[in-house]
Rosetta silent file (secondary structure, phi, psi, omega in degrees, C-alpha in Angstrom):
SEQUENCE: XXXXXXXXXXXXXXXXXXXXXXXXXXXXXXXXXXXXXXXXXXXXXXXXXXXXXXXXXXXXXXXXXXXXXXXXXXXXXXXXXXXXXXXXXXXXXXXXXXXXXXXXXXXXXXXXXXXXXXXXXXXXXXXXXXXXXXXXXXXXXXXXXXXXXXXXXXXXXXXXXXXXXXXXXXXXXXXXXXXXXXXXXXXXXXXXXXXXXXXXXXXXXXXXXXXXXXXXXXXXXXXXXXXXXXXXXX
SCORE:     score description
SCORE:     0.000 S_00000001
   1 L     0.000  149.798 -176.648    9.929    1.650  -17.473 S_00000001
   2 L  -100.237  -32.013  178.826   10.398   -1.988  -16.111 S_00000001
   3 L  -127.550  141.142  176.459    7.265   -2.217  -14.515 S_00000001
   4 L   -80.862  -42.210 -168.799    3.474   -0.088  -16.532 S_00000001
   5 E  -125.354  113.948  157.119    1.291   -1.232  -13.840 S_00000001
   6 E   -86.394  151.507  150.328    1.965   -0.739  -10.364 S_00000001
   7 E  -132.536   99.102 -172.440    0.194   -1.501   -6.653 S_00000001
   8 E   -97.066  134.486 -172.771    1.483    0.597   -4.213 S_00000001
   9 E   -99.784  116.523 -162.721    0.879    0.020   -0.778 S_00000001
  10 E  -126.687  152.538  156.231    1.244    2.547    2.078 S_00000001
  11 L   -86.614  127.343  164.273    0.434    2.459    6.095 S_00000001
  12 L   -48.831  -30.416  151.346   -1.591    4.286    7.298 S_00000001
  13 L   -37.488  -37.611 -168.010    1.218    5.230    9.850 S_00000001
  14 H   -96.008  -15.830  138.581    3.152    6.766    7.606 S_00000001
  15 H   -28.069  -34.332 -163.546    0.731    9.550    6.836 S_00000001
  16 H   -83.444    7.700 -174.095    0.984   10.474   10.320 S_00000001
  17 L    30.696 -127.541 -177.858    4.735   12.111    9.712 S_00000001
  18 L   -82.127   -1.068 -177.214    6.057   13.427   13.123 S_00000001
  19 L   -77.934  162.368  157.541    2.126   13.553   14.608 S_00000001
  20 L   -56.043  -37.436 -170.391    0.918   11.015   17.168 S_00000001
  21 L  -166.555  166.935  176.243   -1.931   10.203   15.112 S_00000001
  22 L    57.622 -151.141 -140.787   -4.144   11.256   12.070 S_00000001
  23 L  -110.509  110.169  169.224   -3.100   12.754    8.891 S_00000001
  24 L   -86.571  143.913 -175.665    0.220   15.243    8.198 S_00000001
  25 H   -74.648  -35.545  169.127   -0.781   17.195    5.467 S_00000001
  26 H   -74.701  -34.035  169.726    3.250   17.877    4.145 S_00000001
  27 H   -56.699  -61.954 -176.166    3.792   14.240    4.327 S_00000001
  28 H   -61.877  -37.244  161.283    0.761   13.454    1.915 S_00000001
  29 H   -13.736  -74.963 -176.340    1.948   16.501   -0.219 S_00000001
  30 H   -28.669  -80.177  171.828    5.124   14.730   -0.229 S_00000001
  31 H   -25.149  -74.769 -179.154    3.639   10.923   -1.084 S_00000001
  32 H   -24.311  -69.787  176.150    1.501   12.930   -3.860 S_00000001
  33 H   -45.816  -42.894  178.838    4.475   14.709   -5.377 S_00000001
  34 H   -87.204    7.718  162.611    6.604   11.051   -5.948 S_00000001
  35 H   -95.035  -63.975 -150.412    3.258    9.401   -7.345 S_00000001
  36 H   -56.673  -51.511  162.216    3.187   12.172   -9.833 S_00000001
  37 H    15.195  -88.081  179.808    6.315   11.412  -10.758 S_00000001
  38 H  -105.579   27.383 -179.481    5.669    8.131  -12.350 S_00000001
  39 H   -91.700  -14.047  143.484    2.592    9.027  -12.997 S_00000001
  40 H   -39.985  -51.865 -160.645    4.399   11.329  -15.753 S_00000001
  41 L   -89.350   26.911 -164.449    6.339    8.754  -16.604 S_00000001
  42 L    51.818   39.603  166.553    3.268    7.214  -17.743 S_00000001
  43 L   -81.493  157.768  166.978    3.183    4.315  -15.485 S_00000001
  44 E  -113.257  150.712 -170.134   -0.251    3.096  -14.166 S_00000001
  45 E  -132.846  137.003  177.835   -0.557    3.370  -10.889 S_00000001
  46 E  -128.179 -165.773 -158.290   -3.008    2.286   -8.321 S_00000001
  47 E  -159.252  122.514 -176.862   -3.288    2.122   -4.519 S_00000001
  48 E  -138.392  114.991  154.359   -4.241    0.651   -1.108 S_00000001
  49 E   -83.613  156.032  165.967   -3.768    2.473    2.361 S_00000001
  50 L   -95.023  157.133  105.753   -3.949    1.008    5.799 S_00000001
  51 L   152.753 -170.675  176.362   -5.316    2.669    8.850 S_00000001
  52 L   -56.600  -31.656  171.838   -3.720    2.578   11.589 S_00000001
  53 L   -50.435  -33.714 -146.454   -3.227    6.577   11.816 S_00000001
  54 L  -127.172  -39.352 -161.379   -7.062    6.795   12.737 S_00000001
  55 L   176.354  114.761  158.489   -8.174    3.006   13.991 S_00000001
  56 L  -111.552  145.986 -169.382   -6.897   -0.245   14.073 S_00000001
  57 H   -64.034  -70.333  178.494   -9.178   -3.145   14.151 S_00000001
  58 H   -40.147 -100.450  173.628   -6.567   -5.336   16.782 S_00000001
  59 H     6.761  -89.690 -158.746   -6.395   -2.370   19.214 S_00000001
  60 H   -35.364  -55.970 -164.750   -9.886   -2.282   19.532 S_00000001
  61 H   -58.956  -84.983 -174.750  -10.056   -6.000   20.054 S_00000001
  62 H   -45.766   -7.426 -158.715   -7.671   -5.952   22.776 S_00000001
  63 L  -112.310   26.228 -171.889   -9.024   -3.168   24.463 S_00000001
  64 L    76.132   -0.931 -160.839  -12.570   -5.502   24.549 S_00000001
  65 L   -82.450  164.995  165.582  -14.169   -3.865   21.471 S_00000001
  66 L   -87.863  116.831 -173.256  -15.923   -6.742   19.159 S_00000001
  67 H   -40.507  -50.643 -179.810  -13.161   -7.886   16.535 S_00000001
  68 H   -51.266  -42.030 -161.896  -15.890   -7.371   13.688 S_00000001
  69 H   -84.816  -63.019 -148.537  -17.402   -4.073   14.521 S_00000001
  70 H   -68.268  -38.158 -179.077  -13.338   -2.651   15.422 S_00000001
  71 H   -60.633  -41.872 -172.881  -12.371   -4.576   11.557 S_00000001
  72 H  -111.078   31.888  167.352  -14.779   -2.356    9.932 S_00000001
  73 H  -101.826  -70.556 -153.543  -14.054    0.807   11.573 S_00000001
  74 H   -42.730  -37.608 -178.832  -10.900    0.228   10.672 S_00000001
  75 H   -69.380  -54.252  168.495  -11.906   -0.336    7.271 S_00000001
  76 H   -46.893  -39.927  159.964  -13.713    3.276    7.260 S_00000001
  77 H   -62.401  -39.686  174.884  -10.350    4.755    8.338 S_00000001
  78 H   -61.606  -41.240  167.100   -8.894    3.700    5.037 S_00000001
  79 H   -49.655  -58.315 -158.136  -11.351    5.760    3.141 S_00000001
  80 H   -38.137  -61.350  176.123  -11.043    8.478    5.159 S_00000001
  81 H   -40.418  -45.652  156.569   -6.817    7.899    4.038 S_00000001
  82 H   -36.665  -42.328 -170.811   -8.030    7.722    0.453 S_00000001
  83 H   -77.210  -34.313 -172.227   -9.989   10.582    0.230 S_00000001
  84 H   -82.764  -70.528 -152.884   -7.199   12.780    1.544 S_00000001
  85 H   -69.836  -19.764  123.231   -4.403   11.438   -0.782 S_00000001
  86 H    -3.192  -96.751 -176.736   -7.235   11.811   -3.313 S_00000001
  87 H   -34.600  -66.004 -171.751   -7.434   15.500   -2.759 S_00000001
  88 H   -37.749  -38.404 -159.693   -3.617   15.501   -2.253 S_00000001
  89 H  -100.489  -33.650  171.956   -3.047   13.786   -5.952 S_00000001
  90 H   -83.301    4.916  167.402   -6.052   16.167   -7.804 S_00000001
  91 L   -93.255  -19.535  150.047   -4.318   19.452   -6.277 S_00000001
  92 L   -68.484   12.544 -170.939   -1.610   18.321   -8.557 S_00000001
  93 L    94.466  -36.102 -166.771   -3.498   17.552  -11.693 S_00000001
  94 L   -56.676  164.838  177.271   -3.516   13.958  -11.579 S_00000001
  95 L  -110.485  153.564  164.355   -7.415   12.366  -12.036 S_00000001
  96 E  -106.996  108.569  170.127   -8.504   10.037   -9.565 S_00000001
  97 E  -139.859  141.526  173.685  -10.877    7.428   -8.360 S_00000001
  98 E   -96.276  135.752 -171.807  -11.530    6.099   -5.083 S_00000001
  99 E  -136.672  135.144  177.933  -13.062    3.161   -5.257 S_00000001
 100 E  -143.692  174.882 -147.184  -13.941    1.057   -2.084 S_00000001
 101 L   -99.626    8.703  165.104  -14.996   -2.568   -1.283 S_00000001
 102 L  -124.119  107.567  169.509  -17.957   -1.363    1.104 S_00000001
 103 L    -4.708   92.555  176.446  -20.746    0.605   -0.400 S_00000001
 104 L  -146.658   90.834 -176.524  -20.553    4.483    0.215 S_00000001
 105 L   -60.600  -43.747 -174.741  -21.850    5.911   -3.025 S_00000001
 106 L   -65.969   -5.607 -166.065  -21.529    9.610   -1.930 S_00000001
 107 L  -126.284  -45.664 -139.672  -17.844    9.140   -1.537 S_00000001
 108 L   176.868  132.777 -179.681  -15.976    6.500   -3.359 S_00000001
 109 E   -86.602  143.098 -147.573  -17.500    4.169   -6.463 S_00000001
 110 E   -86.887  162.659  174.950  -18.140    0.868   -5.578 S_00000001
 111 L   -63.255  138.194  161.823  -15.162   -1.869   -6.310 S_00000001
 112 L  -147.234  134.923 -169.888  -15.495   -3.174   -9.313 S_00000001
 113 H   -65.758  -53.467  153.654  -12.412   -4.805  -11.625 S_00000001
 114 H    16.196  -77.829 -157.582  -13.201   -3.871  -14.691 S_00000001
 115 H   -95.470   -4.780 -158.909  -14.079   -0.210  -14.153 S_00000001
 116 H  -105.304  -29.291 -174.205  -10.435   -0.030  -12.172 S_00000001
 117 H   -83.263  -45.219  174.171   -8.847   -1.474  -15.263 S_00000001
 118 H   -47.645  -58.614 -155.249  -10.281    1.157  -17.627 S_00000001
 119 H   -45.002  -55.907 -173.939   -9.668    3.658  -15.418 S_00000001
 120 H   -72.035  -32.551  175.064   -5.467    3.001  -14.968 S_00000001
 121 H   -75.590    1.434  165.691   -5.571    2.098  -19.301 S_00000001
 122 L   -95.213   -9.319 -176.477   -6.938    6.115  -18.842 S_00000001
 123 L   107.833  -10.289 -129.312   -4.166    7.291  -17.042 S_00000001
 124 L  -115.079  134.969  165.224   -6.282    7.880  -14.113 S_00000001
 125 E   -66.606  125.212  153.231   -4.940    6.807  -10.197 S_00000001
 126 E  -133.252  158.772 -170.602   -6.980    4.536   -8.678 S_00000001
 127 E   -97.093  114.190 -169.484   -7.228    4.316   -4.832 S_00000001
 128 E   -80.549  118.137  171.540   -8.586    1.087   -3.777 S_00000001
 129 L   -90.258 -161.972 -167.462  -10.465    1.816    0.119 S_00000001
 130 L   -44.513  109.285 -168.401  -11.568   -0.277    2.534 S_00000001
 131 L    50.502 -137.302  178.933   -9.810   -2.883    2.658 S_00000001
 132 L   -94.771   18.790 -155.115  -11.047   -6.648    0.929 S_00000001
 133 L    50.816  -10.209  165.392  -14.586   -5.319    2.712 S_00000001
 134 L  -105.315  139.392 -174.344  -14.149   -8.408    5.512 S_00000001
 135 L   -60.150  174.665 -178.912  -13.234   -8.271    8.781 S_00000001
 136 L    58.744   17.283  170.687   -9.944  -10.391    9.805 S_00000001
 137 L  -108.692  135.846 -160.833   -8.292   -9.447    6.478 S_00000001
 138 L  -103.805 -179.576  170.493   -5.891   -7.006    6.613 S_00000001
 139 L   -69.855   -3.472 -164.075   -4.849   -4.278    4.236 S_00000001
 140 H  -122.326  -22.198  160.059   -1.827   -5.883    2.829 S_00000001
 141 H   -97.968    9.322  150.541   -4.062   -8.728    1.880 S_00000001
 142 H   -91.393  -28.868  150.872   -6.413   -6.585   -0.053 S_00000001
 143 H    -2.386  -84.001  175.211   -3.356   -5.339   -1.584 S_00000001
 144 H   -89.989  -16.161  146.000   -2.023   -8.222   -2.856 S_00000001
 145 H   -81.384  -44.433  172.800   -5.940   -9.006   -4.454 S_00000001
 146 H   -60.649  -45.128  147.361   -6.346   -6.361   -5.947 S_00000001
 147 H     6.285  -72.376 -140.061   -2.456   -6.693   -7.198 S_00000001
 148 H   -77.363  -38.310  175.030   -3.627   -9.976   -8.793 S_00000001
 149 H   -44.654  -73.593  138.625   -7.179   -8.548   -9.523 S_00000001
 150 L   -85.310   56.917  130.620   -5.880   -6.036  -12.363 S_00000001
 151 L   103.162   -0.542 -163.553   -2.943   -7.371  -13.768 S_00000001
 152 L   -61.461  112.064 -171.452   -0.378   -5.523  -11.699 S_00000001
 153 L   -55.434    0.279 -166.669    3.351   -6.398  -12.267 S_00000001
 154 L  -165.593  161.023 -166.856    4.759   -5.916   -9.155 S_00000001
 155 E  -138.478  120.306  172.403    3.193   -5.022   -5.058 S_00000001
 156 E  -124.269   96.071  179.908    5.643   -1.942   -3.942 S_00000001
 157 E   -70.712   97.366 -176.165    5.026   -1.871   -0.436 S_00000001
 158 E   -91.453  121.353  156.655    6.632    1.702    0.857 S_00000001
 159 L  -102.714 -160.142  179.399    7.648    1.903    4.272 S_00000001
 160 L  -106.435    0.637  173.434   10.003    4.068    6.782 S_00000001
 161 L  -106.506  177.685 -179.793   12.388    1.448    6.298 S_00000001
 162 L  -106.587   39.603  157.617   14.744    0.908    2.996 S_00000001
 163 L   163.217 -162.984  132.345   14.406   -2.714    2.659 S_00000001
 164 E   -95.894  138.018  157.352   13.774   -5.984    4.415 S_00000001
 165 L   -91.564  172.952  172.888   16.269   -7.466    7.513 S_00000001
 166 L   -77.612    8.773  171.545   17.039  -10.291    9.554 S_00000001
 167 L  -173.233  163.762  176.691   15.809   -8.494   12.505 S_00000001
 168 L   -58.622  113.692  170.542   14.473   -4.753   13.135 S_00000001
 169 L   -69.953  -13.894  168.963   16.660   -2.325   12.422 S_00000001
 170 L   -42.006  -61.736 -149.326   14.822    0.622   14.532 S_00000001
 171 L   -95.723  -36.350 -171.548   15.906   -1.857   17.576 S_00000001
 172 L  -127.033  107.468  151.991   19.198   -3.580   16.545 S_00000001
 173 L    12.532  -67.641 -160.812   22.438   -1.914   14.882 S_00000001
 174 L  -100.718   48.594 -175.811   23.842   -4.858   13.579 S_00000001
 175 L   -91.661  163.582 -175.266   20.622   -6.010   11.824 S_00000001
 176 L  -122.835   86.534 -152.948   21.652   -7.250    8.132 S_00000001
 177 L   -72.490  148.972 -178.194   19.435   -6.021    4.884 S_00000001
 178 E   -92.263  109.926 -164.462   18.713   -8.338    2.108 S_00000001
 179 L   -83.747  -88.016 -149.506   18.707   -6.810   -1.395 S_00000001
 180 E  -126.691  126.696  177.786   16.732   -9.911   -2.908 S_00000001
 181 E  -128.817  129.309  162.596   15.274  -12.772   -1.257 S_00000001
 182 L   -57.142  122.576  171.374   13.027  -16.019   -2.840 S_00000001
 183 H   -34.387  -69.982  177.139    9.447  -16.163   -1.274 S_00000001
 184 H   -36.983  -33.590  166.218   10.850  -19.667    0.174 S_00000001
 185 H   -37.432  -43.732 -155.125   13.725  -17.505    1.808 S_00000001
 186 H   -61.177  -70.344  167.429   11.111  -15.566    3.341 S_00000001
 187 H   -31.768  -59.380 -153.702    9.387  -18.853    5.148 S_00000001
 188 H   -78.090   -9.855  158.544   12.346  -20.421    6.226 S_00000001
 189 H   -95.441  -11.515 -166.111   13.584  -17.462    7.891 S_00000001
 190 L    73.440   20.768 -174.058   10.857  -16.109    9.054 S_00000001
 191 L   -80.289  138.700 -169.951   10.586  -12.675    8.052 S_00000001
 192 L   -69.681   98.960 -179.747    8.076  -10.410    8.810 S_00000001
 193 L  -118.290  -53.565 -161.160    7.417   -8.681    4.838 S_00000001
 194 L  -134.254  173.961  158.135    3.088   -9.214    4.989 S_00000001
 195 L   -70.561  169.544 -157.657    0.634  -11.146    6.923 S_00000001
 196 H   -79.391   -0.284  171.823    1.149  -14.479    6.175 S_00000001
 197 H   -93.989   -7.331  161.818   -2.110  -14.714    3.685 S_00000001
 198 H   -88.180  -31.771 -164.544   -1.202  -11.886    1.443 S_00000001
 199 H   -69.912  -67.731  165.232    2.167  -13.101    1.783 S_00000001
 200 H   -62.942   -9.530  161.782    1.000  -16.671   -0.018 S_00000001
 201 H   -43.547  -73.693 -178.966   -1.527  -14.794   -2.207 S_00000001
 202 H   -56.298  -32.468  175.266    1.493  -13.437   -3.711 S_00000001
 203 H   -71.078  -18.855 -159.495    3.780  -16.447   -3.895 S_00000001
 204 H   -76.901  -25.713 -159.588    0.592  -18.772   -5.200 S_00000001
 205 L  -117.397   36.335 -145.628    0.041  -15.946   -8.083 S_00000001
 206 L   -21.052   99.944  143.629    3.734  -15.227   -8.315 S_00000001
 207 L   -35.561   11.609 -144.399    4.000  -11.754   -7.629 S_00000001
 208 L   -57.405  142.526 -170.863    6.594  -10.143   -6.657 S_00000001
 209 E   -99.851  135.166  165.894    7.107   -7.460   -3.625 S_00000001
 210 E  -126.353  133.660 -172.976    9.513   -5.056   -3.600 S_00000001
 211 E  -112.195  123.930 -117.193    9.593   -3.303    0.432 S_00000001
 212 E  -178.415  119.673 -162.106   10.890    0.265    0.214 S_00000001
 213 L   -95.925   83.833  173.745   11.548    3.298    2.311 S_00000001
 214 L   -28.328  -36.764  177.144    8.307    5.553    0.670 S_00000001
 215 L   -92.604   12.970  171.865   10.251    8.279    2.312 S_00000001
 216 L   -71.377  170.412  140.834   13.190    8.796    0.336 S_00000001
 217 L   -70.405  119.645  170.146   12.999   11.172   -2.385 S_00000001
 218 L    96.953  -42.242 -155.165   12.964    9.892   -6.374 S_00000001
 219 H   -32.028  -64.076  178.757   12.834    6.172   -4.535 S_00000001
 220 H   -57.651  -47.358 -178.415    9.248    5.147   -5.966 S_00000001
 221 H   -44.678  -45.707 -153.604   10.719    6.780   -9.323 S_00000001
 222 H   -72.591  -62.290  175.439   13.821    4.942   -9.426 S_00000001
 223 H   -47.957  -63.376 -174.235   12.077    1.480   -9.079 S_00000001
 224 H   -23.163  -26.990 -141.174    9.499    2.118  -11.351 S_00000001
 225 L  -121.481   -8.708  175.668   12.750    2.821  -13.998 S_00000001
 226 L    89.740  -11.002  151.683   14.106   -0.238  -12.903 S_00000001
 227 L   -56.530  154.165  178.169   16.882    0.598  -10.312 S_00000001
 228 L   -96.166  130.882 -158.651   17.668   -1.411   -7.670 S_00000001
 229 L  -154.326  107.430  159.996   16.050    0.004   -4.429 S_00000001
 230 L    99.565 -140.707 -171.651   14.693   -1.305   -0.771 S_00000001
 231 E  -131.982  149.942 -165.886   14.497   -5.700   -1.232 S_00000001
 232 E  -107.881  146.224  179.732   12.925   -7.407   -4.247 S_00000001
 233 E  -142.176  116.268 -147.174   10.998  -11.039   -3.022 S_00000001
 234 L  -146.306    0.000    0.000   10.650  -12.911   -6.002 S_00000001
């Protein structure tokens, strides 16, 4: 293995498979099956979802909602995402803890670093929920603290896309993918990888992100193992 400790990051979008909204159940199947993977391959692996399938905090906002109150709904939808890819990862065998950064005892154990490092030196996934617990922080910047928070070598961000480009490929053809770029690339071009405060979390604690299309098959395996797969930011 190249990297023991992982932090893999997923959108809450990408739960939703071909639905409009809220959770497909063969897509988390899916997710579930390629965490077991390297969760075989003895890697430790931990976790932060966004979402956005159920409630985003911005939405709200624009639609008049109060930014705070719509940030910690949002943050409540990430449990919810947790709980199911929970379930999803203990119908395969794996052990599990959800752990989240706002107090819901009956559900999810509160964060604490520590008990998340024993837990992954046990073998055991753990799913970090909502969010850093404060509004105007996004999920990709509790991410990248918890990342830095237990020791993790590397923030594998999976998306629907295979890598990053100089412009969206969804919208333009001729867009051009990067296999490896230097955080300073990233600035001076401007590319869209994180928000821009996880995105200097990670350069200040160097980090590195590798961005990844979650929906290949063997993909998360392959990195894990040290292939080159999706764009490395280094």
């Amino acid at each position: 293995m190249k990297y023991k400790r992982i932090l893999l990051k997923l959108s809450g979008e990408a739960l939703m498979g071909s639905r409009q909204y809220g959770i497909d159940n063969d897509r988390l199947k899916e997710y579930a099956e390629e965490i077991k993977k390297v969760v075989d391959l003895g890697c430790q692996v931990a976790i932060v979802i966004g979402g956005g399938n159920i409630f985003r905090g911005l939405s709200g906002a624009a639609n008049g909602m109060d930014r705070v109150q719509g940030d910690y709904m949002g943050m409540l939808a990430t449990v919810i995402n947790g709980m199911a890819l929970q379930g999803a990862l203990e119908n395969l065998g794996i052990y599990t803890r959800l752990q989240s950064a706002i107090e819901m005892d009956k559900v999810a154990e509160p964060f604490i670093k520590r008990r998340a490092t024993r837990h992954l030196e046990k073998g055991r996934v753990v799913i970090f929920g909502a969010g850093t617990g404060n509004p105007y922080f996004t999920t990709d910047t509790a991410a990248t603290l918890r990342a830095i928070e237990i020791g993790a070598d590397v923030i594998l961000k999976g998306t629907r896309v295979d890598g990053i480009y100089d412009s969206d490929p969804e919208k333009n053809e001729n867009a051009v993918k990067f296999n490896a770029l230097s955080f300073e690339d990233v600035f001076e071009k401007n590319l869209k990888v994180m928000d821009m405060t996880a995105f200097t979390l990670s350069h200040e604690n160097k980090l590195p992100i590798i961005v990844f299309d979650m929906n290949k098959e063997n993909n998360l395996l392959k990195i894990v193992q040290g292939e080159q797969v999706g764009t490395l930011v280094n």
